[in-house]
C-alpha positions as CSV (number, residue, x, y, z in Angstrom):
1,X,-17.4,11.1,-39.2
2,X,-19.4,12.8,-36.8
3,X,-19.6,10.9,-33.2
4,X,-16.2,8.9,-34.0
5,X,-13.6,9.1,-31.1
6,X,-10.0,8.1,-32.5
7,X,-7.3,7.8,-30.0
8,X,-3.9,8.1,-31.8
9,X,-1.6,9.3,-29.3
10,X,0.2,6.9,-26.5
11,X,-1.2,9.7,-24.0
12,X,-4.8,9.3,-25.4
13,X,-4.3,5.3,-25.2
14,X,-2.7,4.8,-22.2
15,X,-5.6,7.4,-20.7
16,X,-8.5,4.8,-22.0
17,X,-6.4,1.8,-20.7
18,X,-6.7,3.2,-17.4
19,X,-9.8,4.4,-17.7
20,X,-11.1,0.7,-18.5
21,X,-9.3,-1.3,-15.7
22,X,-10.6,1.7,-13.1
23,X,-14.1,0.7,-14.8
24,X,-13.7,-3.0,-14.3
25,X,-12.2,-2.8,-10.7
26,X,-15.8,-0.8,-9.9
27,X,-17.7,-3.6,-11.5
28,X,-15.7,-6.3,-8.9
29,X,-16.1,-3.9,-6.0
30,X,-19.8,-2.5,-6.5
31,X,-21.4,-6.0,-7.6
32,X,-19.2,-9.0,-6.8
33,X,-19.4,-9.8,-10.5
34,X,-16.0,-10.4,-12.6
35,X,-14.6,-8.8,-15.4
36,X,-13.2,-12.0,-17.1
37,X,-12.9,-15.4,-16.4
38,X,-8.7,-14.8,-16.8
39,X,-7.0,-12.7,-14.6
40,X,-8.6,-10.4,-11.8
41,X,-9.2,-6.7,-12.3
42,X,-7.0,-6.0,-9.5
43,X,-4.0,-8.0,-10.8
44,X,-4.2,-5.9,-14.0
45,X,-4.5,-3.0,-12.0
46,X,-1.4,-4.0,-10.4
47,X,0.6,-4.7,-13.1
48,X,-0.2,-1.6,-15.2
49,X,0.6,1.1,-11.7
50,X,3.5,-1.2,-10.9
51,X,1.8,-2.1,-7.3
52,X,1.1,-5.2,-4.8
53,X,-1.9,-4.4,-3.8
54,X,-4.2,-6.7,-1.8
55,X,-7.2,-5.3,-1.3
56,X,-9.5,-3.9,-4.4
57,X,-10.8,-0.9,-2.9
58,X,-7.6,0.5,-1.8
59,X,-6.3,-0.3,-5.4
60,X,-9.1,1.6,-7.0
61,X,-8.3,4.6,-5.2
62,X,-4.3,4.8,-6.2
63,X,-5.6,4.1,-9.9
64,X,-7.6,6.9,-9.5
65,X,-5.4,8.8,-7.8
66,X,-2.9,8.7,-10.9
67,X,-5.1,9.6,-13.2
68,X,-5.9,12.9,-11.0
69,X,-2.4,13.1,-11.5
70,X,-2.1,13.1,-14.9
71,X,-5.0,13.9,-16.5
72,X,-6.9,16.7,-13.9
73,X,-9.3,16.7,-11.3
74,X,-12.6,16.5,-14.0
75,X,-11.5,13.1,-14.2
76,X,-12.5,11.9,-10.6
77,X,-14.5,8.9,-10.3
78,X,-14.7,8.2,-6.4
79,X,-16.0,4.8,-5.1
């Protein structure tokens, strides 16, 4: 099984969740380009922090913020 990632805690899968909607909010911000045709990057983002956020950007930098938080510095991924 060499090469295979499993995430089997709630830590490890809320880490990846965040992870991903931090990804896709850099998508919208870098490009222009959207994630889905559903619901915006930056309402996700806002309902899994628990924020109102207007602006992408700013959001980007709270999400990243809390994962600082919880999961260290090495995790980082400025704008």
């Amino acid at each position: 099984m060499s090469g295979t990632i499993v995430l089997d805690t709630p830590e490890q899968i809320e880490a990846a969740r965040l992870f991903t909607i931090r990804s896709g909010l850099k998508l919208e911000i870098t490009t222009g380009m959207q994630m889905s045709r559903g619901v915006s990057m930056l309402k996700i983002a806002n309902l899994a922090m628990g924020t109102n956020y207007r602006v992408k950007t700013v959001a980007y930098m709270a999400l990243n913020e809390r994962i600082v938080k919880q999961l260290g510095e090495k995790f980082s991924r400025p704008l």
